[in-house]
N, C-alpha and C positions, 0 to 999 in steps of 0.2 A: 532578595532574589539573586540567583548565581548567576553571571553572565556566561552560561553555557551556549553551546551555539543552539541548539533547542530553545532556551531561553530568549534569545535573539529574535532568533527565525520565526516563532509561531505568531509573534504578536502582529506581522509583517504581512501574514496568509490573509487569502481573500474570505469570505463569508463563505463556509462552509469547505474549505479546504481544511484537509489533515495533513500535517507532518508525520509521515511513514517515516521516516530514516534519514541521517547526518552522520555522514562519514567526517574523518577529518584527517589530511595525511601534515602533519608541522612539518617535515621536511621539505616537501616539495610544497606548502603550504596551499595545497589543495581540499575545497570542498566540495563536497557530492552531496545533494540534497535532492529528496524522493519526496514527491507528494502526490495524493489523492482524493478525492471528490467524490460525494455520490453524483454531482453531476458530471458529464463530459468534461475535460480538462482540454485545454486545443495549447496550441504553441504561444499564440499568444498569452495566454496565464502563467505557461511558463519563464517566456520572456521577460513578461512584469517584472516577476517576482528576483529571477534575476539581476533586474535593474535596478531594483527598491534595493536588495541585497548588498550590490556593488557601491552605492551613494551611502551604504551608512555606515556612519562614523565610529559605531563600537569595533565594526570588524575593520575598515582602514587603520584603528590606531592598534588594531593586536595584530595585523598583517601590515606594518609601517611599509615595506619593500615589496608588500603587492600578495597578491592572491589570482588563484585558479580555483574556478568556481561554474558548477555544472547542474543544472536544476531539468530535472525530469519526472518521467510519470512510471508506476511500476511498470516494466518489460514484461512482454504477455507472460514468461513463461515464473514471473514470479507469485507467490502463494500469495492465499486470500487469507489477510487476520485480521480483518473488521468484518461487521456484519454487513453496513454498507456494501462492501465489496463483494457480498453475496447474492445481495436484493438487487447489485445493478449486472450482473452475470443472471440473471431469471432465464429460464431454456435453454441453458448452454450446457453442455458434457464436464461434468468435473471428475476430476484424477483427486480421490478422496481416500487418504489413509485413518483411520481411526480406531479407538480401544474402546471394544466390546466384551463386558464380564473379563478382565486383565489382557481378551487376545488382543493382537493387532490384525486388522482386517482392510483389505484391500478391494477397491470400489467404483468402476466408472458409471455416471450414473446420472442424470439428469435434472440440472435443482431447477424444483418445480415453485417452491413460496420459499419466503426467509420474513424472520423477522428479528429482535434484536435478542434473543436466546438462543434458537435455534434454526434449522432450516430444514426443507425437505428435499427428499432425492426419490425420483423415481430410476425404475431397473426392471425393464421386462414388464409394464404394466402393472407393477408393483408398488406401492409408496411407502417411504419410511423415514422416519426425523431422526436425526441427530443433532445435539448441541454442541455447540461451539468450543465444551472444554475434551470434547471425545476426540476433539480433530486434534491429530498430528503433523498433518499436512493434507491440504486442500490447494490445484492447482487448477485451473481454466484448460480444459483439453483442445488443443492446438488440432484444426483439421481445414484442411486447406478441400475445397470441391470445386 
């Protein structure tokens, strides 16, 4: 197995967290790591992981002179590419682009069920499924009331 930072990192995650994303900048030897959960994620989880991260010795001895290191949860305004991340968005407005017979079509729309193939969206008391490989982009519509 490759000691990539992925390779690192996931073995570290708690029960039922996913590794979304691992940046890695060598010059400024900084890492950004993105996780998520179908359950709630709070700061403390992220701290953990953090901490477990900072203690261990694969990344001390490939950052000898130190490291900068940021562990967070997706920002609202980034896209959904797990299913998880659909089923725990249930009644919320999604910003949904996806390809229909070759178009691209554009969508806000309310996911009503999800499950690990596809999900549904209502629009005007209408319901309609799409799968998971039609999407282009699927983002949580941001509304402040």
């Amino acid at each position: 197995m490759e000691n990539t930072l992925e390779n690192i990192i996931e073995p570290l995650l708690e029960a039922g967290q996913v590794l979304m994303e691992v940046t890695e900048d060598n010059r400024g030897r900084y890492i950004r790591v993105v996780i998520d959960s179908e359950n709630e994620l709070t700061l403390t989880d992220t701290t953990h992981l953090t901490k477990t991260l900072k203690e261990t010795e694969i990344l001390t001895e490939r950052f000898p002179e130190g490291f900068r290191l940021e562990v967070s949860t997706p920002g609202i305004g980034s896209p959904l590419v797990q299913p998880f991340q659909y089923k725990k968005n249930l009644n919320r407005n999604l910003n949904v682009t996806y390809l229909e017979n070759g178009s691209e079509v554009k969508t806000t729309s309310k996911i009503v069920s999800a499950n690990n193939d596809s999900f549904e969206l209502e629009n005007d008391n209408e319901t309609f499924f799409l799968s998971y490989d039609q999407v282009k982009s699927a983002k949580v519509k941001v509304s402040f009331k």
